[in-house]
Every structure is written in C-alpha cells, then in structure tokens.
C-alpha positions in Angstrom: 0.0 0.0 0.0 2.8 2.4 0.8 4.4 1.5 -2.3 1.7 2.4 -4.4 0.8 5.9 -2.4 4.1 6.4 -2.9 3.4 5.9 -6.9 0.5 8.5 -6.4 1.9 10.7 -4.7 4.7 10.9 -7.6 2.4 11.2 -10.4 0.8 13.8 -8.8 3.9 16.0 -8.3 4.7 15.7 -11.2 1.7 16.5 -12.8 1.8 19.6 -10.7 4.9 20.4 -11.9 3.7 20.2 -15.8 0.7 21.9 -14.9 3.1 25.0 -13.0 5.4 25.2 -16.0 2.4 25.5 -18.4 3.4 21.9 -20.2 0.5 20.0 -19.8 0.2 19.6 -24.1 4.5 19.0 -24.1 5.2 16.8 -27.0 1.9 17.4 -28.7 0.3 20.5 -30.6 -2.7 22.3 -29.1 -5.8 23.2 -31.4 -5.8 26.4 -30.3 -4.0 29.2 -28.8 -4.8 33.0 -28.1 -2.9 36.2 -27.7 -3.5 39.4 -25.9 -2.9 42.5 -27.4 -4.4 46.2 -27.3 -7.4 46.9 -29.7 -6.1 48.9 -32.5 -5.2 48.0 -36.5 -1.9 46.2 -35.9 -3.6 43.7 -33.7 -6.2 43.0 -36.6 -3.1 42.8 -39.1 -1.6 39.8 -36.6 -4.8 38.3 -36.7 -4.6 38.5 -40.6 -0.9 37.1 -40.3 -1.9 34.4 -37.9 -4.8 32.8 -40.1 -1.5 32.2 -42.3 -0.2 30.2 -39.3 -3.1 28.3 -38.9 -2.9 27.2 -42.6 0.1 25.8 -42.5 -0.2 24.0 -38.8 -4.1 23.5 -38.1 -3.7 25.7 -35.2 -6.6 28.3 -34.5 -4.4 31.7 -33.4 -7.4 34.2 -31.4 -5.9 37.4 -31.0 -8.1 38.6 -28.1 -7.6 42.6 -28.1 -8.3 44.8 -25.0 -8.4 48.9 -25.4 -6.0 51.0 -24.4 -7.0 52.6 -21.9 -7.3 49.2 -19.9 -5.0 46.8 -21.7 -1.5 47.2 -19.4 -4.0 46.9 -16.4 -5.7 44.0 -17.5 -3.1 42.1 -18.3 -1.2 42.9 -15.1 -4.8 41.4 -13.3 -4.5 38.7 -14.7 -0.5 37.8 -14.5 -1.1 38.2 -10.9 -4.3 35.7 -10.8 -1.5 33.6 -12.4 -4.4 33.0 -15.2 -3.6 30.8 -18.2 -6.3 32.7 -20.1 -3.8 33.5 -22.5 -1.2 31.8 -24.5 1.2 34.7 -25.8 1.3 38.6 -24.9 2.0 41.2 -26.8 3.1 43.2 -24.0 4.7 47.0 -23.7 8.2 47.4 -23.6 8.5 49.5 -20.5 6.2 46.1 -18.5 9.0 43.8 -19.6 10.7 44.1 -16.4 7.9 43.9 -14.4 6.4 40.8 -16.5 10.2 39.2 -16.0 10.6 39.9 -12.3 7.4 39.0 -11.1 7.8 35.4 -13.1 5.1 35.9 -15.8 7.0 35.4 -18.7 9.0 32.5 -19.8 12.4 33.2 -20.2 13.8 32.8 -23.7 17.2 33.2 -23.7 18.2 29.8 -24.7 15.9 29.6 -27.9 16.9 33.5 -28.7 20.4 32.3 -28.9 19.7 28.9 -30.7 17.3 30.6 -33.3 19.5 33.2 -33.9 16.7 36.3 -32.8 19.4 38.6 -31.3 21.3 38.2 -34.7 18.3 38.4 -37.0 16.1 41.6 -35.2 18.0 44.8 -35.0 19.7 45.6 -31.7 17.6 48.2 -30.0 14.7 46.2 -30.6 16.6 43.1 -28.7 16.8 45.2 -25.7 13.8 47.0 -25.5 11.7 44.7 -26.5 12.9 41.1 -24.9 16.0 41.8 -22.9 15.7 41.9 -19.4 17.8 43.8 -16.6 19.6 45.8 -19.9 22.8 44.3 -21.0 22.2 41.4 -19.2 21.8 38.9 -21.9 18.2 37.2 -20.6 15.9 37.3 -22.8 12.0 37.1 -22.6 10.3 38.0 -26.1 10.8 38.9 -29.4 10.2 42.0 -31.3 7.0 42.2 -32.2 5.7 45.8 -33.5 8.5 47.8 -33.5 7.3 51.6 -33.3 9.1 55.0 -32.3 8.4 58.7 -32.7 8.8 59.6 -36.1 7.4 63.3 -38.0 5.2 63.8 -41.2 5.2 67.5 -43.3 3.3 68.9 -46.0 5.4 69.0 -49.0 3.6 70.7 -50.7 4.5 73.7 -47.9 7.8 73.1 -48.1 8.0 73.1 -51.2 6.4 76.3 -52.6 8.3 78.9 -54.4 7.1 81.8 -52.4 7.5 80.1 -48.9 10.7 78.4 -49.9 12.1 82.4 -50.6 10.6 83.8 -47.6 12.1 81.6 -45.6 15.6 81.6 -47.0 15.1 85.6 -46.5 15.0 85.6 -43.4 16.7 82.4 -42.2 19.5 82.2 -44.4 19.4 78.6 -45.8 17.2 76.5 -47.6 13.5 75.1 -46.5 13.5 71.9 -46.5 13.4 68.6 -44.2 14.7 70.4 -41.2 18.5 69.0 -40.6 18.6 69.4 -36.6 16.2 70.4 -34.2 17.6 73.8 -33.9 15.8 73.8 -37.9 12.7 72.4 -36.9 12.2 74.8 -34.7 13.0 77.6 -37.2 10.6 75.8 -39.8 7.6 75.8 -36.8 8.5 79.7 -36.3 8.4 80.5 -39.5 4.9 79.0 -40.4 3.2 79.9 -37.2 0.6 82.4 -38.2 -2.3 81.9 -35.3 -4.4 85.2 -36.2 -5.1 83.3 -39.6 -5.6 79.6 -37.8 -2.3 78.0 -38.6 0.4 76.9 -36.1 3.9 76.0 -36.4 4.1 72.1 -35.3 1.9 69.6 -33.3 3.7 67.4 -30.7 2.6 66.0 -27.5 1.1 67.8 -24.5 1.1 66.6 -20.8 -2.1 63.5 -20.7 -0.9 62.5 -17.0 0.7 59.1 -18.4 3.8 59.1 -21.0 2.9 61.6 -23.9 4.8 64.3 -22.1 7.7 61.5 -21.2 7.8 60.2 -24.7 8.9 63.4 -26.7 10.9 65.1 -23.8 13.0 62.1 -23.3 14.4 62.0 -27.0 14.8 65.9 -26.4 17.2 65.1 -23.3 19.3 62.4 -25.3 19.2 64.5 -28.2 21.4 67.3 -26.5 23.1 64.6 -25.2 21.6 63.9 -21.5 20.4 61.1 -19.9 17.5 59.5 -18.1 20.2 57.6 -15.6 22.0 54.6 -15.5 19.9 52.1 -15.9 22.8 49.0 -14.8 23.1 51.0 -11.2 19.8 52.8 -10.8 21.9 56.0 -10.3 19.7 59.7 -11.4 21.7 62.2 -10.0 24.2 63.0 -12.1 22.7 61.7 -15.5 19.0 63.5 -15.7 19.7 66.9 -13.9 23.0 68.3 -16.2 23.2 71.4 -18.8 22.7 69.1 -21.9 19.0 67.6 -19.8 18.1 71.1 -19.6 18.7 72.1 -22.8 16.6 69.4 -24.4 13.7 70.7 -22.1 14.3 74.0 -23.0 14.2 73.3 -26.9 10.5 71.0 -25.7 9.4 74.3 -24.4 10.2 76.7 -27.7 8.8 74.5 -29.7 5.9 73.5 -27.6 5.3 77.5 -28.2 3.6 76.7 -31.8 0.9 74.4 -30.9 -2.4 75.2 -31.9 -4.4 76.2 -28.8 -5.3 74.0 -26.0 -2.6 70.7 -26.7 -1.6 71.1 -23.0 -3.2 67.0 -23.2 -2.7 66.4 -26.6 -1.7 62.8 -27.7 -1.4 60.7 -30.9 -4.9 61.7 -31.7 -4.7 65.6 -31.3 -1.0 65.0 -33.2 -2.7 63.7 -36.4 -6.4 65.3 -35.5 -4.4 68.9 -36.6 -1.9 67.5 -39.3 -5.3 66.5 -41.1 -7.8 69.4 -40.3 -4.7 71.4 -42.5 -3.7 73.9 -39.6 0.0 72.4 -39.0 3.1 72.4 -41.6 4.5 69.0 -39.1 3.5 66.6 -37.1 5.2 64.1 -34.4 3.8 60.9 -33.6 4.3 57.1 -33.4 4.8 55.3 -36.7 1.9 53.3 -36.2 -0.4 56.6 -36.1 1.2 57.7 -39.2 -0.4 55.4 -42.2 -4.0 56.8 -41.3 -1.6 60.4 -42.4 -1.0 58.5 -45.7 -4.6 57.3 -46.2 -6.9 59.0 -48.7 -9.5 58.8 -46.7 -8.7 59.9 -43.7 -6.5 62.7 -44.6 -7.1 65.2 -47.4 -3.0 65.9 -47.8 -2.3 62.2 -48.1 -0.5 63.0 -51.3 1.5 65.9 -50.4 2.4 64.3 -47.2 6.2 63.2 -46.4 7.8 61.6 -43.5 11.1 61.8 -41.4 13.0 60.6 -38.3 13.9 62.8 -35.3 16.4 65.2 -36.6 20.0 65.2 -34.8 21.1 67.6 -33.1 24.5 69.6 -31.8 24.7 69.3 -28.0 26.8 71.8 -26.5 29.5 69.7 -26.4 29.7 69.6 -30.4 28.7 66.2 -30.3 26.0 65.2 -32.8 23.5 62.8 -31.6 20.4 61.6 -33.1 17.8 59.3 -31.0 13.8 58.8 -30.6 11.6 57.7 -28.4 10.9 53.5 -28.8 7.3 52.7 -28.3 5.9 48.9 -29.6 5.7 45.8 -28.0 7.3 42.3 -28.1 5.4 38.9 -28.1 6.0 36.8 -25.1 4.8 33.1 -23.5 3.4 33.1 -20.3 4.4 31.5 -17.9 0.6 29.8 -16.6 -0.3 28.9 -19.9 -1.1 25.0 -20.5 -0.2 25.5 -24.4 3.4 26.7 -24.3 4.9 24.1 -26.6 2.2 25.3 -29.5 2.6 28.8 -28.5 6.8 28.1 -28.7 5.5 27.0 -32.5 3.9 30.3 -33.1 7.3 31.6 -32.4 9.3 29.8 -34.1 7.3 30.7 -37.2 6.5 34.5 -36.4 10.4 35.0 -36.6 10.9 33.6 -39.8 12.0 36.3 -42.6 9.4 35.5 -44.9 6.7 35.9 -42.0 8.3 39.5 -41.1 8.1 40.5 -44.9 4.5 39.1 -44.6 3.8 41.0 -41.6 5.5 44.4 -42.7 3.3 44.1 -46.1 0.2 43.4 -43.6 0.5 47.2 -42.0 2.9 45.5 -38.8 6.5 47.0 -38.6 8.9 44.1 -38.3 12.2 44.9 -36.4 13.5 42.2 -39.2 17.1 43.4 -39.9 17.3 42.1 -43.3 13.1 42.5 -44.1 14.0 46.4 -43.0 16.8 46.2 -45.5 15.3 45.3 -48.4 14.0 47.3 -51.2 10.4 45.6 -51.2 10.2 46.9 -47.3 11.4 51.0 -48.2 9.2 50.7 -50.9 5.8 49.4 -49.5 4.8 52.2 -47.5 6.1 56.3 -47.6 6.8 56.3 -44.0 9.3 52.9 -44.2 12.4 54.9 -45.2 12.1 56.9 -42.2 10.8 54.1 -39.9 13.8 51.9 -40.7 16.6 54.9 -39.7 14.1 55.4 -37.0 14.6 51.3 -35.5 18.4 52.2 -35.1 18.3 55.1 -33.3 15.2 54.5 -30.4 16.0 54.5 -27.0 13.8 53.1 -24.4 12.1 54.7 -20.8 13.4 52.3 -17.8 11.6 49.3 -17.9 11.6 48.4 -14.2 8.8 47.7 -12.4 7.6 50.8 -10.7 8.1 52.6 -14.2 4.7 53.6 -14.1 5.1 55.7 -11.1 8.4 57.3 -12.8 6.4 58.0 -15.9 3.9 60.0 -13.1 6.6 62.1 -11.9 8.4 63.0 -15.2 4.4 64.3 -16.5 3.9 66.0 -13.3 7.2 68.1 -13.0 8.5 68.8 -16.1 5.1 69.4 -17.5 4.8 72.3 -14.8 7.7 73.8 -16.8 6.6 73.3 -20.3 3.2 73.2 -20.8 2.9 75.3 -17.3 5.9 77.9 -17.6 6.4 77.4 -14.2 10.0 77.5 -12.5 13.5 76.3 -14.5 14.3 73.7 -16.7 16.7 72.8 -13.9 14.4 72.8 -11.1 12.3 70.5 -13.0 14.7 68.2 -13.8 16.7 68.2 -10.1 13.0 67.8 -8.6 12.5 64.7 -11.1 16.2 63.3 -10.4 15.3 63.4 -6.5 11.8 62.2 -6.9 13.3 58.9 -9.1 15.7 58.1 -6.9 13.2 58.0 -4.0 11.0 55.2 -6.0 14.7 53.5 -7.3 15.8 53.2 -3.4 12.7 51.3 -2.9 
C-alpha cells in the first residue's frame, strides 16, 4: 500500500509540476491558442498574419484585443491571478521588467540564442523589447511591433516657391526637411501664423501618463543627457545636467507653436491637426502615421512626407540623433497549458518570410534584413524613415515601478513646459530626487 501511495503521490507531483510550468500539451500540438494585445489595427493585421499560421499548422491563433485605456492593467490582473487565459502577450516594452521579475514570462534566452533572434532583429529592438535587466543577456520576447516617434510634413508647404524664398530671407538657408532640431524649430517659427488659424508644429502635450515623457525624453538624449544609468539605478548626475536642460528647453520653444489647447494632446490631437490642415508637421508614433497616408482619412495624403527625429548639436559639439521607442514584443506566459504550441507560433513569427508578410500586412517588423530590403522601403512612404528610425530608439526604464516614474516625469516637467512654471533645472533636479526615491525602494 505504501508502495503504491508512494506511486501516487509521484504522479501527482509531477503533474503539478507540468501543470506549474504550463506543459500540460508538451510533446503534442494544441488546437488552439490566443494572444492578448491592445485593440487597434496592428492587432487586426496579426490576426490577418496568424490565419497564415493556422494554414500551414491546423492551429486556431485568437488574438483577443483589450483597449487601451485598460490593456497594461488588464493584463497585469490577470499575471497576478496567475491565469492561463492566455497563451502569448504582446506586451509594452517598459512592463518587460515587471512581467520578468514577477515570473510571468518564460524566459527565452536559450531559444533566442539557438534561433538566432538577437542576430536576426536589429539591436535596440533586442533590448527594449525582450532583454531583461539591460545588458544582461536574458531574454524574454521577441520583437513584435517595433514603433518610435517619427514626424510627417506637407510638402507641398515646403515646397512652394514663395514660402521656400521667404524663408531663406529671413533664415539664411534653404527650407527643406529640417536638418537638426535647432531647424525644426526655425521651420515651426516660421509658419506659425495663429491670427489666420495656422500653427507651427503639433507634438505632445502633458495626458498624465507618457505623452509628455515620450517626446521630452528624446529631447534630453538629443542634447546629449540622460535619463540615468539604468545598470546602477543612479539619477543624479545623468538627468539633472546642462545638456537635460537644454533638451527641455528646446521641448518648451517649440511646444510654443501648438495650436491652442494641446496642453493634453496625444497621438490623436498630433494627427487630429496635421489632417484638419492647420499644422506644416506633425510628431507621432509610426503606427499613427499610415491613417496620415490614407486617402480617406487625410485630405493631404498625397503631399504628405515623413522623417526621423532630426539630430542635433549638443553643447559639447557632439552630434547625436535618438527617438523615443514605443511597440511591443510577443511573449509566453508563464501559466499557460499551451506553451509548446505557443513556442511553435514563435518559431514561425520570426521567420524572414513571416516579417516581410507581416511588414506588407500594416505590422513593422524589427527584421534586420526585411528592414533592408528594397520591397520593405518601398511598400509604404513612411518605411524609409521608420527603418533609420529602429536604429536610433531608446527606451524609458523598464523596471517595475516605471509607471510611477512616468507620473513624476508628466507632473514636474510638465509644470515647466506646458505650465511655464519655474527652470528647466528645477524640474529636472525635482524629477532626479523624486526617481531616486521610487529607485531606493
């Protein structure tokens, strides 16, 4: 009798153990799986590319979508419930250490390495999306939608004889695609006309979350600051110098030639003005930008041209040139029961013919060699300047209590710019102090 409790009691350990790991299907293909992403196009486009999956394997691919507003909260919900409601995340880059920490993502590092995925997808992408502490070689996802701040202008601005010689009148030099920042701003002055209706640029406002964050951040590294060192959690030093506070500064000139009332303004107030015709530029994410390219929802698709973040001169003559990563990368969790079919979706959503697939599909692939080819740069208008764009994107920290860093960042430096309260350098020393307070936690 012991002998056989004994038997039992194996079996059932070990069936605990599959069941903890996710492996109850190992060694045999699910008929399903499903994937949770936010609600918005390129989700539908990966549901598109997934009904190519389930041709070739026999494998129904559900990509469950969640909006916005509630998708980095829901998730989180449910990691916590340790729920296996879902197979495969598409989760935001600046969760990945949180996901990694708190054990809800499988760790990929060996099949990275053996599949060659740190070779294939372009560096920055590696470590935003999937690498996890920075540097440290662990991985836990693979580049899914790469994405970045990127601008759009109306060419047909740009380009006209009598605003092309006004400008060189009074500027000295050529209008064109503005070759620093220090020319964007000149382009945003020069068009800003607000007793007839038209304004010099649209870029994000302060919405209490990241907007604010997203485009001051590549403002600081622009001029050739830093948000700290992310290997020793160290602020001081890094966010509050000169260069920090020159990139804030330059936020705040610019910020000067919004149309009215963008103190909240997002991706949807960025294109909302680029499209009513009362803005020369525009910065946004490259996944806002095709509806900019789109006939019919905006009336200057065909006059409409796109490039990166400029670089820029900091004031140590060093030219840098960097944008803000947004985008997400696909990862297993850890409580699903279907890991070895989900693993399967992987192993087929990294091949090069499945990028090119998914880039042609509306999705932007962090493919090295798909972002290299001539069929990519030639698919869309914005791809030239999205692929410059993927080698230059930095990334917010991506450690757990980034959310409440993301708070603080809005919430100071947003009294200065949108505001005009205080310094530049009160801001960011009042930010530096705050960080380090949630780091030392």
């Amino acid at each position: 009798m012991r002998k056989v409790l004994l038997i039992v009691l194996v079996l059932l350990i070990a069936a605990g153990a599959a069941f903890a790991n996710g492996n109850g299907d190992e060694g045999k293909m699910a008929d399903s799986i499903t994937i949770h992403w936010a609600q918005w196009a390129p989700a539908d486009y990966l549901q598109q590319l997934s009904n190519l999956y389930t041709e070739e394997s026999g494998v129904e691919v559900v990509v469950e979508q969640t909006p916005w507003e509630t998708f980095v909260q829901k998730y989180n919900v449910e990691m916590i419930a340790r729920s296996d409601a879902w197979d495969i995340i598409i989760g935001d880059s600046q969760d990945l250490g949180n996901m990694a920490i708190n054990g809800h993502y499988v760790e990929l590092t060996d099949w990275v390495k053996a599949n060659n995925v740190d070779k294939n997808f372009t560096p920055a992408s590696m470590q935003s999306y999937s690498e996890y502490p920075a540097g440290s070689g662990h991985y836990y996802g693979v580049p899914a939608e790469g994405d970045a701040l990127g601008f759009a202008y109306r060419k047909d601005l740009f380009e006209d004889p009598d605003n092309m010689a006004a400008f060189q009148a009074k500027y000295g030099y050529k209008l064109d695609v503005p070759a620093d920042i220090d020319a964007m701003l000149d382009i945003a002055e020069f068009f800003h006309d607000p007793d007839n209706g038209f304004y010099g640029i649209s870029i994000y406002g302060d919405n209490g979350y990241d907007s604010l964050v997203m485009f001051g951040e590549q403002m600081i590294w622009s001029y050739g600051g830093e948000l700290g060192n992310y290997k020793t959690n160290e602020v001081d030093g890094y966010l509050n110098t000169p260069a920090s506070a020159d990139g804030i500064n330059m936020y705040k000139s610019l910020f000067a030639y919004t149309p009215p009332a963008f103190n909240d303004a997002f991706f949807v107030k960025a294109n909302d003005a680029f499209t009513a015709g009362i803005v020369p530029m525009t910065c946004n994410y490259f996944a806002f930008l095709p509806a900019l390219a789109n006939k019919a929802t905006s009336p200057y698709a065909d006059d409409t041209g796109y490039f990166p973040v400029p670089p820029q001169k900091g004031r140590d003559g060093v030219e840098r040139q960097f944008s803000s990563l947004g985008g997400q990368g696909a990862s297993v969790v850890t409580y699903s029961k279907k890991q070895d079919t989900a693993m399967s979706w992987m192993d087929w959503f990294i091949r090069e013919d499945v990028q090119m697939e998914w880039a042609k599909l509306g999705g932007y692939s962090c493919h090295s060699e798909v972002l290299k080819s001539q069929e990519f740069l030639d698919a869309a208008p914005y791809n030239p300047a999205f692929a410059v764009t993927l080698n230059i994107m930095k990334d917010f920290w991506n450690v757990p209590p980034y959310g409440e860093m993301l708070e603080s960042f809005s919430r100071l430096i947003g009294n200065f710019i949108i505001r005009g309260n205080g310094t530049a350098e009160e801001a960011l020393q009042a930010t530096t102090d705050e960080w380090e307070a949630i780091l030392s936690k």
